[in-house]
DRENDO-1510 file (C-alpha; in Angstrom, 1 decimal, always signed):
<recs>
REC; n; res; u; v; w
REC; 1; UNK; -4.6; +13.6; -34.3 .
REC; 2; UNK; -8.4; +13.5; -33.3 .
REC; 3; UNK; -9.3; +13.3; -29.8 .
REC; 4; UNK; -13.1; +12.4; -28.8 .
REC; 5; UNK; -13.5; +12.8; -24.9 .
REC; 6; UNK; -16.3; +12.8; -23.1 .
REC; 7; UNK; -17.7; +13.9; -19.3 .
REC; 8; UNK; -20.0; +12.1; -17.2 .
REC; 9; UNK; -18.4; +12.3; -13.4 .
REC; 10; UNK; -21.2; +15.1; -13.2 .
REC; 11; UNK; -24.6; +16.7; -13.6 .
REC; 12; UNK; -23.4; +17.8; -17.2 .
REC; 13; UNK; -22.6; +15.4; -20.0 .
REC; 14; UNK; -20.2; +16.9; -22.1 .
REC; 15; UNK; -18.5; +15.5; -25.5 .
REC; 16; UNK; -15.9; +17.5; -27.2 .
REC; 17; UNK; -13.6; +16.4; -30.5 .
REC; 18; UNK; -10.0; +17.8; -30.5 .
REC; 19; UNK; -7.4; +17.8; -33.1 .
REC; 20; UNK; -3.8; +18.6; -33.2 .
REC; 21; UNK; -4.5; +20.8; -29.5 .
REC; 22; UNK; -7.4; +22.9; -30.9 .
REC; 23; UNK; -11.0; +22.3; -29.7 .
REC; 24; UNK; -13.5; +21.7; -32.6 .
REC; 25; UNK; -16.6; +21.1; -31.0 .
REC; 26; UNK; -18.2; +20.9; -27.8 .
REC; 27; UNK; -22.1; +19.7; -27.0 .
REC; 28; UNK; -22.7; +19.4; -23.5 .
REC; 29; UNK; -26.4; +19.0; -22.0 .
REC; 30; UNK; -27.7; +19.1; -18.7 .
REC; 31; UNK; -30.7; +17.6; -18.9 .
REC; 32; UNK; -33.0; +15.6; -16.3 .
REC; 33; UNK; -32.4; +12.8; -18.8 .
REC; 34; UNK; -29.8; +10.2; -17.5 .
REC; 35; UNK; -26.2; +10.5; -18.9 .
REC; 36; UNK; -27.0; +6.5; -20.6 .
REC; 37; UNK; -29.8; +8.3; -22.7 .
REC; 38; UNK; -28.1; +11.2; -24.2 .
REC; 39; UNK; -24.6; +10.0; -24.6 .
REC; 40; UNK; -24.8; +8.4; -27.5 .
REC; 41; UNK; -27.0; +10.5; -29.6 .
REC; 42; UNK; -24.5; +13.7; -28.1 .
REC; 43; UNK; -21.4; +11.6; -29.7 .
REC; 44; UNK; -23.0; +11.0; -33.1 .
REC; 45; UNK; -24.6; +14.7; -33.0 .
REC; 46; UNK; -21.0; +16.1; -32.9 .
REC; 47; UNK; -19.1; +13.4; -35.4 .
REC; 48; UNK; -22.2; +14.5; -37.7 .
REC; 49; UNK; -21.9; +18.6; -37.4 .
REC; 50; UNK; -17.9; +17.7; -37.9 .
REC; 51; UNK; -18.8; +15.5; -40.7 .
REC; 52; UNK; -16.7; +12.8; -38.7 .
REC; 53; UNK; -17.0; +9.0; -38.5 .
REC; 54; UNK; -16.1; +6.9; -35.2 .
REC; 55; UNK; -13.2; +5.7; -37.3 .
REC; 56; UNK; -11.9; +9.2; -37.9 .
REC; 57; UNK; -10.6; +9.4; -34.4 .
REC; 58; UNK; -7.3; +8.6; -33.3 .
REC; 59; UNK; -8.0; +8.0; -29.3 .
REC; 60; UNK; -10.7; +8.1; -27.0 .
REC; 61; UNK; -10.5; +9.9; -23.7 .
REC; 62; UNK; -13.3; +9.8; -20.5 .
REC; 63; UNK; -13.5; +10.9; -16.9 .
REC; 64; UNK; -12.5; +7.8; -14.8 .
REC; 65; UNK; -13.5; +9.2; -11.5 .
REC; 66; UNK; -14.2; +10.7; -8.8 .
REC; 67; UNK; -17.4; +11.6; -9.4 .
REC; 68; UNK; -21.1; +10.0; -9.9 .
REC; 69; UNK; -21.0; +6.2; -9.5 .
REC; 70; UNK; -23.2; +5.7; -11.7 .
REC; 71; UNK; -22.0; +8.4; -14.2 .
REC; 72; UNK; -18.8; +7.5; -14.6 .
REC; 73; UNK; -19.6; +3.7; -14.9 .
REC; 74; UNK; -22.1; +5.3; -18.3 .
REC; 75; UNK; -19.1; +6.6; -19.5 .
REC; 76; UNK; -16.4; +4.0; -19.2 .
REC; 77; UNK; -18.8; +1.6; -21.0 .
REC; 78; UNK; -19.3; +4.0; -23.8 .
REC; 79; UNK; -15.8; +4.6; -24.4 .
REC; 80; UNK; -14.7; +1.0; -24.0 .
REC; 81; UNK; -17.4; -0.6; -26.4 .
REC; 82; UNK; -16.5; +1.9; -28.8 .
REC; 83; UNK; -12.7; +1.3; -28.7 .
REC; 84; UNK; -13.1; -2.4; -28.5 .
REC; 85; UNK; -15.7; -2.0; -32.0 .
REC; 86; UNK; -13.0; +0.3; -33.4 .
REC; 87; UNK; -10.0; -1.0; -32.1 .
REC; 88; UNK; -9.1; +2.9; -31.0 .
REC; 89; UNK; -6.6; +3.3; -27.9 .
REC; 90; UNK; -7.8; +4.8; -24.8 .
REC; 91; UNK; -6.1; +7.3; -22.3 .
REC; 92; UNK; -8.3; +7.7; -19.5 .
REC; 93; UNK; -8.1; +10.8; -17.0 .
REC; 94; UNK; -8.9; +11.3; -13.5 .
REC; 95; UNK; -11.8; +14.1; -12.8 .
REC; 96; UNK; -9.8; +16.3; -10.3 .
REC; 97; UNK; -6.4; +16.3; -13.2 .
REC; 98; UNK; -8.7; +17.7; -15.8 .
REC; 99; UNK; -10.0; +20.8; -13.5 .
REC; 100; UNK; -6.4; +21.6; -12.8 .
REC; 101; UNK; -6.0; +21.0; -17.2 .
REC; 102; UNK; -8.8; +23.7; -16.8 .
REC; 103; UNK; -7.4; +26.5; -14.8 .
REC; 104; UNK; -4.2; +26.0; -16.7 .
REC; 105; UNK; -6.0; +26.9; -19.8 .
REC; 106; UNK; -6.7; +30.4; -18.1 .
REC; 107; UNK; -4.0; +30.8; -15.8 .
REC; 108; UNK; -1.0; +29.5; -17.9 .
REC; 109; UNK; +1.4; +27.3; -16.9 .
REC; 110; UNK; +3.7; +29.4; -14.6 .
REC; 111; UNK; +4.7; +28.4; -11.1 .
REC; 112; UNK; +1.5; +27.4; -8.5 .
REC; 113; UNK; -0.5; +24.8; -6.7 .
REC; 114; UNK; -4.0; +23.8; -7.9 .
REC; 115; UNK; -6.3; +22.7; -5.6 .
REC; 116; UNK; -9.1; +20.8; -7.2 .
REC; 117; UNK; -12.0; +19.9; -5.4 .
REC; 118; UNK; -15.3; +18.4; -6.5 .
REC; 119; UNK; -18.3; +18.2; -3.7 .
REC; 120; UNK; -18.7; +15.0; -2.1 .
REC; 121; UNK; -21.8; +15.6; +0.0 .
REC; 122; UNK; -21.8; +16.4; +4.1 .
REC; 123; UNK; -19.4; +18.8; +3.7 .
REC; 124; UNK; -16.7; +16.4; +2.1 .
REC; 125; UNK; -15.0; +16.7; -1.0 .
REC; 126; UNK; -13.0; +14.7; -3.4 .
REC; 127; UNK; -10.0; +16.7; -3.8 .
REC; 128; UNK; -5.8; +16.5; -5.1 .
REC; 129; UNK; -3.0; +19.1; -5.1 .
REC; 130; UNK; -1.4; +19.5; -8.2 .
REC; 131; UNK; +1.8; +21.6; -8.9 .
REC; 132; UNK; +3.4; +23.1; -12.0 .
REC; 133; UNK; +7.2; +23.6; -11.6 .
REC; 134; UNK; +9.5; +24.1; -14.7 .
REC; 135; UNK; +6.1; +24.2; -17.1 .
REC; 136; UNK; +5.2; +20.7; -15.9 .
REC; 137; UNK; +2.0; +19.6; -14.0 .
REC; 138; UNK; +2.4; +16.8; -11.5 .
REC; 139; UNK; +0.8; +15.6; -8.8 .
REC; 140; UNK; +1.5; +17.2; -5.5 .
REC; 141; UNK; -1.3; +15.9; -2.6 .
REC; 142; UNK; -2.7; +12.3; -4.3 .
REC; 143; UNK; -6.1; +12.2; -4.8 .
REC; 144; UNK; -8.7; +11.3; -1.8 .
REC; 145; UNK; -11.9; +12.6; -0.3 .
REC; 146; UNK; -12.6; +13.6; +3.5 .
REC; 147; UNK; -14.3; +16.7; +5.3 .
REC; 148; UNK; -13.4; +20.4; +3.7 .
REC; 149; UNK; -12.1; +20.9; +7.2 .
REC; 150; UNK; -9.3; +18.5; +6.7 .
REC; 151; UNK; -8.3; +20.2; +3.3 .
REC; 152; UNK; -6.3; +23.0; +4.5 .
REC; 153; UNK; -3.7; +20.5; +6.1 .
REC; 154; UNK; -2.7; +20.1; +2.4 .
REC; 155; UNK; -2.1; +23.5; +0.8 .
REC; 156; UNK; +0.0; +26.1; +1.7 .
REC; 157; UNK; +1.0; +29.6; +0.5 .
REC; 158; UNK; +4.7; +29.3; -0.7 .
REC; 159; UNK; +3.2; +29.6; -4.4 .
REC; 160; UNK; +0.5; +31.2; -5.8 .
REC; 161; UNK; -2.4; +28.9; -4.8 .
REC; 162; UNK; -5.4; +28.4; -7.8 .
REC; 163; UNK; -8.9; +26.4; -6.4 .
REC; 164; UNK; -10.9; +25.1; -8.5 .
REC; 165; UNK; -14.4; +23.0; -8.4 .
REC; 166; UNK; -17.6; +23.3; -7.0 .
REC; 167; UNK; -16.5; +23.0; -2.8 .
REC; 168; UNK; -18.4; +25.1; -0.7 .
REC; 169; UNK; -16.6; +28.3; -0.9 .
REC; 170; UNK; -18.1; +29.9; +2.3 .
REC; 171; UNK; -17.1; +26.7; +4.3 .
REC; 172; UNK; -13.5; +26.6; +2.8 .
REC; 173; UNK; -12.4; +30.6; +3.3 .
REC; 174; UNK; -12.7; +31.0; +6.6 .
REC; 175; UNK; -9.9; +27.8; +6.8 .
REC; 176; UNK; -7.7; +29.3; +4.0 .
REC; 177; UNK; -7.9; +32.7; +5.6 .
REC; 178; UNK; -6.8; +31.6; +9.0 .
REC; 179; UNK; -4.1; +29.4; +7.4 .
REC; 180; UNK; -2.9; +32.4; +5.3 .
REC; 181; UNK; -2.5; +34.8; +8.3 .
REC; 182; UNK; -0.8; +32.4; +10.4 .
REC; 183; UNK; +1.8; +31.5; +7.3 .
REC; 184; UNK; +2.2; +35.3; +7.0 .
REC; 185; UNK; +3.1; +35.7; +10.7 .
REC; 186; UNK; +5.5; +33.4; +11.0 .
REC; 187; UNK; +7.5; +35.4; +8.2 .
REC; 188; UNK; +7.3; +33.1; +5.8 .
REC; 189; UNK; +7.2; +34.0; +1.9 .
REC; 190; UNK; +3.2; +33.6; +1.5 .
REC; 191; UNK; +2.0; +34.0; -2.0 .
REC; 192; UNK; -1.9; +34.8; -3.0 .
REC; 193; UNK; -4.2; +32.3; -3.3 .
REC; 194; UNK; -7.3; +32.5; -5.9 .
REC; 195; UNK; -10.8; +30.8; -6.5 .
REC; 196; UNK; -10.9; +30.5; -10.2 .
REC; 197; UNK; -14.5; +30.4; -11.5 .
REC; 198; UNK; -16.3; +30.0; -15.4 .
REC; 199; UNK; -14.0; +27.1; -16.2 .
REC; 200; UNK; -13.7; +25.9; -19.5 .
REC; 201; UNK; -16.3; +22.4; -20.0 .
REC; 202; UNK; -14.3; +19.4; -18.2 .
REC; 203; UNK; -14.7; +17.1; -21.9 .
REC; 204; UNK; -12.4; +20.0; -23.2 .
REC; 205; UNK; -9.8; +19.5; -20.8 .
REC; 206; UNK; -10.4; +15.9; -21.0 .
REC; 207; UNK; -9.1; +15.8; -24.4 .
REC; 208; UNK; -6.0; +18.2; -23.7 .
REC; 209; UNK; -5.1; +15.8; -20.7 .
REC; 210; UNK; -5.7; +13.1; -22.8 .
REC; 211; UNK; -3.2; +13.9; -25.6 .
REC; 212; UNK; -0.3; +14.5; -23.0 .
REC; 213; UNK; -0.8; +11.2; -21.9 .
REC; 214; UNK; -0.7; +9.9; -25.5 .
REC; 215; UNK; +2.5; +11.6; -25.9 .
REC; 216; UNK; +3.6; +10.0; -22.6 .
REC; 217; UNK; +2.9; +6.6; -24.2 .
REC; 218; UNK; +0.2; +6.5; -21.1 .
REC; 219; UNK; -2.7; +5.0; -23.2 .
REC; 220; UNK; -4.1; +1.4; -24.4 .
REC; 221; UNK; -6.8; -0.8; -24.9 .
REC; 222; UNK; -10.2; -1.0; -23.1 .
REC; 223; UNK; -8.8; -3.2; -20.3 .
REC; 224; UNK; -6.4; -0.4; -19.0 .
REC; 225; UNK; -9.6; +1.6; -18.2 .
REC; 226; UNK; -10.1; +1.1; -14.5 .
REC; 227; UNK; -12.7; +3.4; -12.8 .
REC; 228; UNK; -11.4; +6.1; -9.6 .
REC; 229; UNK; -13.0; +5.6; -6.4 .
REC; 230; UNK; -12.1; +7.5; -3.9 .
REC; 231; UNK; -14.3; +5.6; -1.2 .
REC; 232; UNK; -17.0; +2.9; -1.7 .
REC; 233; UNK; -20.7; +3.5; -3.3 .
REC; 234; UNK; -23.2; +4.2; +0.0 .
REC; 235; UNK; -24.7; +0.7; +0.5 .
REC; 236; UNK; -21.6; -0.7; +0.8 .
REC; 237; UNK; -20.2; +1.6; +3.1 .
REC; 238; UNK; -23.4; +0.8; +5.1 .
REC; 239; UNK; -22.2; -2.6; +5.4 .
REC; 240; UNK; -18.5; -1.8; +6.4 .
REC; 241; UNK; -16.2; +0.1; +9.1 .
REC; 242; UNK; -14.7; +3.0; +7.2 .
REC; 243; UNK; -11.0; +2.5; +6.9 .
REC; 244; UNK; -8.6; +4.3; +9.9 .
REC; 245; UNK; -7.4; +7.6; +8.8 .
REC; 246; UNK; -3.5; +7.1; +7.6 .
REC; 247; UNK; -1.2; +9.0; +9.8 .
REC; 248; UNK; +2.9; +9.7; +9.3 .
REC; 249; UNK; +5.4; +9.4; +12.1 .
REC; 250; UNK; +9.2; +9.2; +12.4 .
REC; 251; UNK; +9.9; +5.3; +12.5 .
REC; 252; UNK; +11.2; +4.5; +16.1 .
REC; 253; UNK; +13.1; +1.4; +17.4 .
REC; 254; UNK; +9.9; +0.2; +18.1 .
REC; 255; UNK; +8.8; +0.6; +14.7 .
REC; 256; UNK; +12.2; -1.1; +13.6 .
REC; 257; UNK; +11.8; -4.2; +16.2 .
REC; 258; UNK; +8.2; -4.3; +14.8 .
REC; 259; UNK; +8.7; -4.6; +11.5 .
REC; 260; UNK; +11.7; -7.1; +12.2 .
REC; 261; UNK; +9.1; -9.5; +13.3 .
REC; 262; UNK; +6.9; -9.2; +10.5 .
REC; 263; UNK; +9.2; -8.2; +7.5 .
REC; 264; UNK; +8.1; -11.0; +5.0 .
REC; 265; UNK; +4.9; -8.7; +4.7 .
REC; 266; UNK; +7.1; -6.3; +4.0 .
REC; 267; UNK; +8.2; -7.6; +0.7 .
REC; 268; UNK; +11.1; -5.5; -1.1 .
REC; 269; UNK; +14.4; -6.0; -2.2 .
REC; 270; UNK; +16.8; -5.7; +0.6 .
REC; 271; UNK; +17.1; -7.8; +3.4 .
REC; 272; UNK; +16.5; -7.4; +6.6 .
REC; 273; UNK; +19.7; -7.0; +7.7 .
REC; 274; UNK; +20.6; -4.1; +4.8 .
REC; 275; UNK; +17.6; -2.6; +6.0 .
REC; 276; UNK; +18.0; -2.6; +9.3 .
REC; 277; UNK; +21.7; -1.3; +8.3 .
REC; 278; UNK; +20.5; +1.8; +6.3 .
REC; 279; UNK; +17.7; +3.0; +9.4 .
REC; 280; UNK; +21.4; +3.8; +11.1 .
REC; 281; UNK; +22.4; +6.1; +8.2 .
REC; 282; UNK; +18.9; +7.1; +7.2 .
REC; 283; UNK; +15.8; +8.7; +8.2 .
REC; 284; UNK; +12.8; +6.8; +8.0 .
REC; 285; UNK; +8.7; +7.4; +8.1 .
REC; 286; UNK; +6.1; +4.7; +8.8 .
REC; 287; UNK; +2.5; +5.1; +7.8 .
REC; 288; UNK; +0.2; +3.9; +10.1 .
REC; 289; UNK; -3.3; +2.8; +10.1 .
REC; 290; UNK; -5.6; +2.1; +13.5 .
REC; 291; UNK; -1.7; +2.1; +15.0 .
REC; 292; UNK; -0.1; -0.5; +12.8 .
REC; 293; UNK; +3.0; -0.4; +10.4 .
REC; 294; UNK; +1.4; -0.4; +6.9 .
REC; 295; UNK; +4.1; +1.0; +4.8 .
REC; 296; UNK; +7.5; +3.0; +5.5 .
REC; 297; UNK; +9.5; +5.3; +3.2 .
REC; 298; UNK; +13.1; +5.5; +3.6 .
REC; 299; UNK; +15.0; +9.0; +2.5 .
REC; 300; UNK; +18.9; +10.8; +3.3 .
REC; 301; UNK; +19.6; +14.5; +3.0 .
REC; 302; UNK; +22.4; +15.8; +2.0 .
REC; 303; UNK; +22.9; +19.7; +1.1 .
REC; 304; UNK; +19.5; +20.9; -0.8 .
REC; 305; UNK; +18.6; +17.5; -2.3 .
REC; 306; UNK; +16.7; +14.5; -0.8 .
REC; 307; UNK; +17.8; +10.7; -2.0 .
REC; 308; UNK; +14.3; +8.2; -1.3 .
REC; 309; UNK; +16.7; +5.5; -0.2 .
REC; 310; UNK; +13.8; +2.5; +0.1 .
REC; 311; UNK; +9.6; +2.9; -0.2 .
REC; 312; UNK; +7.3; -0.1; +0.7 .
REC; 313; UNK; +3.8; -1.8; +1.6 .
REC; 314; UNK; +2.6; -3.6; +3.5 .
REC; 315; UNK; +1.7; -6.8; +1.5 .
REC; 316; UNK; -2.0; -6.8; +2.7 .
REC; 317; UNK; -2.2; -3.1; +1.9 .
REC; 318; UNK; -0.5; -3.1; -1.8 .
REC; 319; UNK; -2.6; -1.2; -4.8 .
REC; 320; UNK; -4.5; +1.0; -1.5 .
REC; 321; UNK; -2.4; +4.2; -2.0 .
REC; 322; UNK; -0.1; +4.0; +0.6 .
REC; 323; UNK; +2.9; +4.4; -1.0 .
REC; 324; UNK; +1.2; +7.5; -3.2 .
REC; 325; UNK; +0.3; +8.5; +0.1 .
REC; 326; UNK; +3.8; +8.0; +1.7 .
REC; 327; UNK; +5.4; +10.3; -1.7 .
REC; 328; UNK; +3.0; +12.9; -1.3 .
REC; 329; UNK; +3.9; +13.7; +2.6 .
REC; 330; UNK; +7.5; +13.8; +1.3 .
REC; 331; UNK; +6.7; +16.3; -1.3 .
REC; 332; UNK; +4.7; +18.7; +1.2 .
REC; 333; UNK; +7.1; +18.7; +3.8 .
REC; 334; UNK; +9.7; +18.9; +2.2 .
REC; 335; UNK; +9.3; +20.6; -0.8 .
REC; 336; UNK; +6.5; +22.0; +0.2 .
REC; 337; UNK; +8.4; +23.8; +3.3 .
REC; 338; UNK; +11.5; +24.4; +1.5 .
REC; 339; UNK; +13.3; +21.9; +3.0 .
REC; 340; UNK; +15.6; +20.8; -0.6 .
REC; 341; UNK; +15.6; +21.7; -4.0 .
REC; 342; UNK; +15.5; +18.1; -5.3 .
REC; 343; UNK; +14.1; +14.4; -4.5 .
REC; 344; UNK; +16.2; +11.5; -6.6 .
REC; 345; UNK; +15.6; +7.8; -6.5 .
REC; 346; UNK; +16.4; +4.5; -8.5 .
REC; 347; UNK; +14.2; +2.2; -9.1 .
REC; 348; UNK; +13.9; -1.1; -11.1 .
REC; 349; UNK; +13.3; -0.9; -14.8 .
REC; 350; UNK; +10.9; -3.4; -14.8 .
REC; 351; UNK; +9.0; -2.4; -11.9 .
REC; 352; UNK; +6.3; -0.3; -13.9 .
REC; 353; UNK; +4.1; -0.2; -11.4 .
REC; 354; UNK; +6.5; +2.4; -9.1 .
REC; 355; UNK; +7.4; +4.2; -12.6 .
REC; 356; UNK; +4.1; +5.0; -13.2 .
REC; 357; UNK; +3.5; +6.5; -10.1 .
REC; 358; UNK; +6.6; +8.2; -9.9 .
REC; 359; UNK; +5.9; +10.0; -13.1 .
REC; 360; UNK; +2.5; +11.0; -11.9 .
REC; 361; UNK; +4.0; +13.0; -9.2 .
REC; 362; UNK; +7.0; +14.7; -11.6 .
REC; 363; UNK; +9.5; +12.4; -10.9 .
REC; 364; UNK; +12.0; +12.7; -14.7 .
REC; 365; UNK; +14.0; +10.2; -15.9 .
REC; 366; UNK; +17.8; +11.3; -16.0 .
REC; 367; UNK; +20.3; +8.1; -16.6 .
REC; 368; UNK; +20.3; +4.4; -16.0 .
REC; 369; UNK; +22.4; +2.5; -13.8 .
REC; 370; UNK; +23.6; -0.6; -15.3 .
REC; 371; UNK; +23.2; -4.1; -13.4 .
REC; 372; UNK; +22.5; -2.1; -10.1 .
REC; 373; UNK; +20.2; -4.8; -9.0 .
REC; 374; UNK; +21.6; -7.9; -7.7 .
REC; 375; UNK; +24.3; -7.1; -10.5 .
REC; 376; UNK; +21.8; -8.2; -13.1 .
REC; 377; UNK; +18.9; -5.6; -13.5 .
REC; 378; UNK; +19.1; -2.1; -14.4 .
REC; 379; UNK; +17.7; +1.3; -12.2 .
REC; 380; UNK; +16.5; +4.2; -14.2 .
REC; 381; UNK; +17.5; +7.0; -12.1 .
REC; 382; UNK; +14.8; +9.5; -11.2 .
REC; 383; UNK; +14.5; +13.3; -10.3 .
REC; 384; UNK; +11.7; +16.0; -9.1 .
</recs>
C-alpha cells in the first residue's frame, strides 16, 4: 500500500510517500514562499524521483489541524481535489497525534504519556495527552489550547512522561519541576519526564498515523475531511466573548433538581425517572460552563474497575467536546491516580458517533449484548 501525506499546519511543508510502513521519500521546504505555491510542484517532484503517478497511491493523508489557518485550509484542498480527481480514500490526522506518532518512532512504544504541544502565540499552546498502555496509543487529555500555565493540570508522573513540539521550554520547566517535586513528596511512584527534540518530519508520521487508521477502517472520501480548530481564526474572536472555561464537579441535588427541570435538553435514552433512580446507586459529574449544567457523566466502582453507567450533552452544546472533555477527566483521575485498573461501558451499535470517540481514547471492543436496548438494539461492550 502507498501512502502520500503531506504537512502544512506549520512553517515547513513537508510531503512524504510511504509503502507497506517504510518511508520512501521525503521533500520538505521551508521557504518564504506560501505553502499554496510550493505544494503542488513538491507532490509532483516526489511522485517523479519515485517514478510514481497520482494513481499509484492507495490513500491520501494531511494534517487537519491545529495549526496555521490558513495552512491547513492549503492542505485540505490539495488533498481533497486530488482524491475527488482520483477517487483515492482519505484518512486525515490531527497535528498534535502525529508528534506523539513521532516520538514513538524514537522512543518505542513502551508504557508513557506524550505531551504534544504546538505554540499557539501569548504564551498558549495547542496541546493533547496521549498514552500508550498494552502497545496501543490512545488519547489520554483531548485536544484544546490555553495558557502553558494551565498545561501542568494535565500531566502527571505516574509514567514516564515524553514532550514533544515547539512550547516554550523555559516557560514550561519551571511548572513541570515544581509539579514533579510535589508528586515525589507526597510518596507517590513519580517516573522521569523527558523533552524529546530532532523529531522525525511530521508528513512522515502523517503517513504512519494514516495507515493505522486505514487498518482501523477510519478513512473515506473527501467529505469526511473536516479541519481541527481548537479556537476561532483572530477576527472572529474579535467579534465574540471567548467561551467560559469548562469546570468538573460532583453533581449535587441541586444539580439533580436542575437538570429535572430541563432534561429534554438533556436528550439520552433513559428517562427521567431511571435516571434519577441510578444518581442513588451511582456517582455522577456535571460539566459546567459560566455555572450551568452542560453535560454529566454517570460512572459505579466496584473493586479495581469503573462501569460509565450514562454520558450526555447538553443539546445546545452537542459536537463542542464536552463529552471528550467529560472522558478525559475520568481517565486522569482515575486512571491517571490509580484509582482502577479498568473503565467498561455499552453503548449502542448504531450510535457511531460515541464509538468513534470511544476508540479514540482506547476504549476495545470485547462482546455484544443482544437486544439490550429497549429489547430491540444491540450494545457493543467496551473496555480501556
Amino acid at each position: 500500500m502507498k501512502i502520500l501525506s503531506i504537512d502544512t499546519s506549520g512553517k515547513i511543508c513537508s510531503v512524504s510517500v510511504m509503502e507497506n510502513e517504510k518511508i520512501l521519500k521525503t521533500i520538505s521546504n521551508s521557504s518564504e514562499r506560501e505553502h499554496s505555491q510550493t505544494l503542488m510542484p513538491t507532490i509532483n517532484n516526489i511522485l517523479e524521483e519515485l517514478n510514481l503517478k497520482i494513481d499509484d497511491i492507495n490513500l491520501l493523508s494531511c494534517s487537519r489541524g491545529p495549526g496555521s489557518f490558513t495552512g491547513i485550509r492549503v492542505g485540505m484542498a490539495t488533498i481533497k481535489a486530488l482524491s475527488d480527481a482520483k477517487n483515492i480514500p482519505i484518512a486525515g490526522v490531527d497535528t498534535l497525534k502525529a508528534l506523539a506518532y513521532s516520538v514513538i518512532r524514537k522512543k518505542g512504544k513502551k508504557e508513557c504519556k506524550i505531551l504534544s504541544m504546538l505554540d499557539a502565540r501569548n504564551e498558549n499552546v495547542y496541546f493533547a495527552v496521549y498514552r500508550i498502555h498494552n502497545g496501543n496509543l490512545s488519547l489520554y487529555k483531548n485536544a484544546d489550547v490555553m495558557n502553558i500555565s494551565d498545561v501542568v493540570e494535565y500531566v502527571d508522573f505516574n509514567d514516564p512522561l515524553y514532550i514533544a513540539g515547539d512550547a516554550d521550554i523555559n516557560l514550561l520547566e519551571p511548572l513541570l519541576k515544581a509539579k514533579y517535586s510535589k508528586q515525589l513528596a507526597q510518596g507517590r511512584e513519580t517516573e522521569q519526564y523527558e523533552y524529546i527534540e530532532d523529531l522525525p518530519i511530521l508528513s512522515e508520521s502523517i503517513a504512519f498515523s494514516a495507515q493505522d487508521k486505514y487498518n482501523a477502517g477510519e478513512y473515506g472520501d473527501s467529505n469526511t475531511l473536516f479541519p481541527l480548530y481548537l479556537r476561532k481564526p483572530q477576527a472572529q474572536r474579535n467579534k465574540e466573548k471567548e467561551d467560559e472555561k469548562l469546570y468538573f464537579l460532583e453533581m449535587s441535588k441541586y444539580d439533580l433538581e436542575n437538570i429535572k427541570k430541563n432534561y429534554k435538553e438533556f436528550p439520552n435514552i433513559w428517562d427521567y425517572n431511571t435516571f434519577e433512580e441510578d444518581f442513588k446507586n451511582s456517582k455522577y459529574i456535571v460539566a459546567k460552563q459560566d455555572n450551568e449544567i452542560v453535560g454529566f457523566i454517570g460512572i459505579r466502582i466496584i473493586l479495581d474497575e469503573l462501569e460509565i453507567m450514562n454520558i450526555v450533552t447538553r443539546k445546545d452544546k452537542q459536537n463542542k467536546g464536552i463529552a471528550s472533555n467529560l472522558l478525559s477527566y475520568l481517565l486522569r483521575i482515575y486512571i491517571g491516580k490509580n484509582i482502577v485498573e479498568k473503565i467498561n461501558l455499552e453503548v449502542n451499535e448504531h450510535n457511531i458517533r460515541a464509538i468513534s470517540l470511544y476508540r479514540k481514547f482506547g476504549f476495545r471492543q470485547v462482546g455484544l449484548r443482544k437486544k439490550y436496548y429497549n429489547n430491540q438494539e444491540d450494545a457493543i461492550s467496551m473496555t480501556l
